[in-house]
C-alpha positions in Angstrom: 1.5 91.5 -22.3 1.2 89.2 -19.5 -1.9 88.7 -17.5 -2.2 87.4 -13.6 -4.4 84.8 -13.6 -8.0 84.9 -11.3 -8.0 82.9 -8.6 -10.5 79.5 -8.7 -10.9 78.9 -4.9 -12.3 75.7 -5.8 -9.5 74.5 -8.8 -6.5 76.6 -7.8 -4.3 75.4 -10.8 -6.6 74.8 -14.0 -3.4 75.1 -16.1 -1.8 72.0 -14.3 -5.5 70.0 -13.9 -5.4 70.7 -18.2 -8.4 73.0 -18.2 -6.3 76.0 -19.3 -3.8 76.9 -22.2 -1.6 79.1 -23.0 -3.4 80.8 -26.2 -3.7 83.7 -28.2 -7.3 82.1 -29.1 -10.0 85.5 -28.5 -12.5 85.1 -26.0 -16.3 85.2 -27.1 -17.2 87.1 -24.6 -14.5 90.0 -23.7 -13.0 90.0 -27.2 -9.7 90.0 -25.5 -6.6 87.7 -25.9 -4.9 87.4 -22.7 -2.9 84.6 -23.3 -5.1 81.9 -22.2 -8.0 79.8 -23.0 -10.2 77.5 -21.1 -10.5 74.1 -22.8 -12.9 72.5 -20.7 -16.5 71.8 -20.7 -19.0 74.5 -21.4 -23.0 73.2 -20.9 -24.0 76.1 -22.9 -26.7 76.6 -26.2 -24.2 78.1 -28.2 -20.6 76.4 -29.7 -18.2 78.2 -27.5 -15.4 75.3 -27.4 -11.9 77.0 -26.4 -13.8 80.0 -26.6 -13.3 81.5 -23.2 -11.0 83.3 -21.0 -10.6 82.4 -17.1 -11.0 85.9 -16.7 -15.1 85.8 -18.0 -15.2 82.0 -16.2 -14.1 84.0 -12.5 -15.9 87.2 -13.1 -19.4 85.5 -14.3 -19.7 87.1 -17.4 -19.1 84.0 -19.4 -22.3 83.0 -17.4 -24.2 85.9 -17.4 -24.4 86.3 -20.9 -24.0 83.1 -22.5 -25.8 80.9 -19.5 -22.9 78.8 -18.9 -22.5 76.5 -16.9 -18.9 74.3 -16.2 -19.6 71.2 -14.6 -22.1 68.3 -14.6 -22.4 67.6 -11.1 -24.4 67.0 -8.1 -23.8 68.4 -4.7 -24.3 66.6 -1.3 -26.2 68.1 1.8 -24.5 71.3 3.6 -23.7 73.0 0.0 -24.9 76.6 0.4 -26.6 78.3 -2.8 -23.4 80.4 -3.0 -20.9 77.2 -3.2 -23.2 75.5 -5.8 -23.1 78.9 -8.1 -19.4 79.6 -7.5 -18.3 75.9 -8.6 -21.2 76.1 -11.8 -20.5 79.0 -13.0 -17.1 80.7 -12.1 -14.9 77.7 -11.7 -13.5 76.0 -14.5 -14.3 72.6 -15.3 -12.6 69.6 -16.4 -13.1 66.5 -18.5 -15.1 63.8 -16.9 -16.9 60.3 -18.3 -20.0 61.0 -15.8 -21.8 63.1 -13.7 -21.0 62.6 -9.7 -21.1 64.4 -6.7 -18.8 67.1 -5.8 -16.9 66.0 -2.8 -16.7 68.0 0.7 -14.8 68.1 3.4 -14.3 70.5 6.8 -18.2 71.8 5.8 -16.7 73.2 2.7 -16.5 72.0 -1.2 -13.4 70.5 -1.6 -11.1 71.9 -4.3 -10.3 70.5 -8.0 -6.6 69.3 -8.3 -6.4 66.9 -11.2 -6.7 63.8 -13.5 -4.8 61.5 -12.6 -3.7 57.4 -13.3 -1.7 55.6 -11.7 1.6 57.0 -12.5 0.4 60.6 -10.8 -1.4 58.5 -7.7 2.5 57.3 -7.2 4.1 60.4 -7.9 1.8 63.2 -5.9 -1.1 61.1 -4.3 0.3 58.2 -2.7 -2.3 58.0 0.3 -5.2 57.5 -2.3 -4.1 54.3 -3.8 -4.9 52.1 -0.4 -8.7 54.0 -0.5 -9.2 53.4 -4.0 -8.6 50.0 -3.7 -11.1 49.7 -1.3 -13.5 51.4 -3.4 -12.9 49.0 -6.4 -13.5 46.1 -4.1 -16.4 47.2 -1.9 -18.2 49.8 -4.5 -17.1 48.4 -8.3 -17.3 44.8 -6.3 -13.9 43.9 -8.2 -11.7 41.8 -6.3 -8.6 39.8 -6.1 -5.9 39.8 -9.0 -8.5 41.7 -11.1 -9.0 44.6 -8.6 -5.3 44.6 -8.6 -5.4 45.2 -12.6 -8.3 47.6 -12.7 -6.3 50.0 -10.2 -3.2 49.2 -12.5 -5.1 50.3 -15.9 -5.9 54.1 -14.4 -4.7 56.7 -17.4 -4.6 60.1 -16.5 -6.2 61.1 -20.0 -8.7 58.1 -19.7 -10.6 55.7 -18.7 -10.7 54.8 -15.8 -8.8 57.4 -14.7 -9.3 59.5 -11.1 -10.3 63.2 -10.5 -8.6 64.2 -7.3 -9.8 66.6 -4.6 -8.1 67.9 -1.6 -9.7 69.8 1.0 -9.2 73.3 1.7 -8.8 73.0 5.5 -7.2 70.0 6.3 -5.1 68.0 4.5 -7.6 65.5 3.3 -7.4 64.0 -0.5 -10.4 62.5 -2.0 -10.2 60.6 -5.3 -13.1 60.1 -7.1 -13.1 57.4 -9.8 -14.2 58.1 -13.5 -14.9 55.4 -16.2 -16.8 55.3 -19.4 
């Protein structure tokens, strides 16, 4: 049997971003096997890795009964209570090095689209790669040939790598950069 997937306003496509599988894995919670399993982090006192359908992420219930929680993040000023619980605890998360803040734009969150390196800032995200280079030269304080080099060296599936954001009103893209 097939299943529609929930909606995640803030990570619309957590099969494409990695964060879901196609599984016949049972979820901890419902019991069910729907077809898909979330393989992403879980702050949580009990083992539940890929242990969890997207439909007890979107619900709550993977929250309300096991307390957890899907990202390790900070949120700037303007985030409502609402926001900050929706992206904690009914969002799936996604594999990051460290802790940051999640972006905003247009007074809103802005949503999850992927990791990406190079190769995907190319293919999908090419107005990010002049920004990001600023950022390596005026936040990481890298410059010249070697800023060149640390831009070049961004994996996808590591580090440093970029988590990209776009906003849900406009058609702003934030990249965030992620390094052990």
């Amino acid at each position: 049997m097939s299943y529609a997937l929930p909606v995640f306003r803030f990570h619309p496509d957590p099969i494409a971003s990695g964060s879901l599988v196609r599984s016949d894995a049972t979820c901890r919670v419902c019991g069910g096997s729907r077809g898909f399993i979330y393989t992403g982090p879980v702050y949580t006192e009990e083992e539940v890795e890929d242990a969890l359908c997207p439909w007890c992420i979107a619900d709550g219930r993977a929250h309300a009964e096991l307390h957890a929680v899907f990202h390790d993040v900070t949120f700037p000023d303007g985030t409502t209570a609402g926001e900050m619980a929706e992206i904690e605890e009914r969002t799936p998360g996604f594999a990051a090095f460290n802790p940051f803040e999640w972006p905003r734009c247009c007074d809103l969150p802005m949503a999850y689209v992927e990791p990406a390196g190079i190769a995907e800032l190319r293919e999908r995200h090419r107005t990010l790669e002049g920004l990001l280079m600023a950022t390596i030269v005026h936040e990481l304080g890298i410059s010249g040939g070697a800023a060149r080099t640390f831009l070049e060296s961004l994996r996808r599936d590591g580090s440093p790598c970029v988590q990209v954001f776009h906003c849900l009103s406009c058609d702003t893209v934030h990249g965030h950069i992620d390094r052990t």
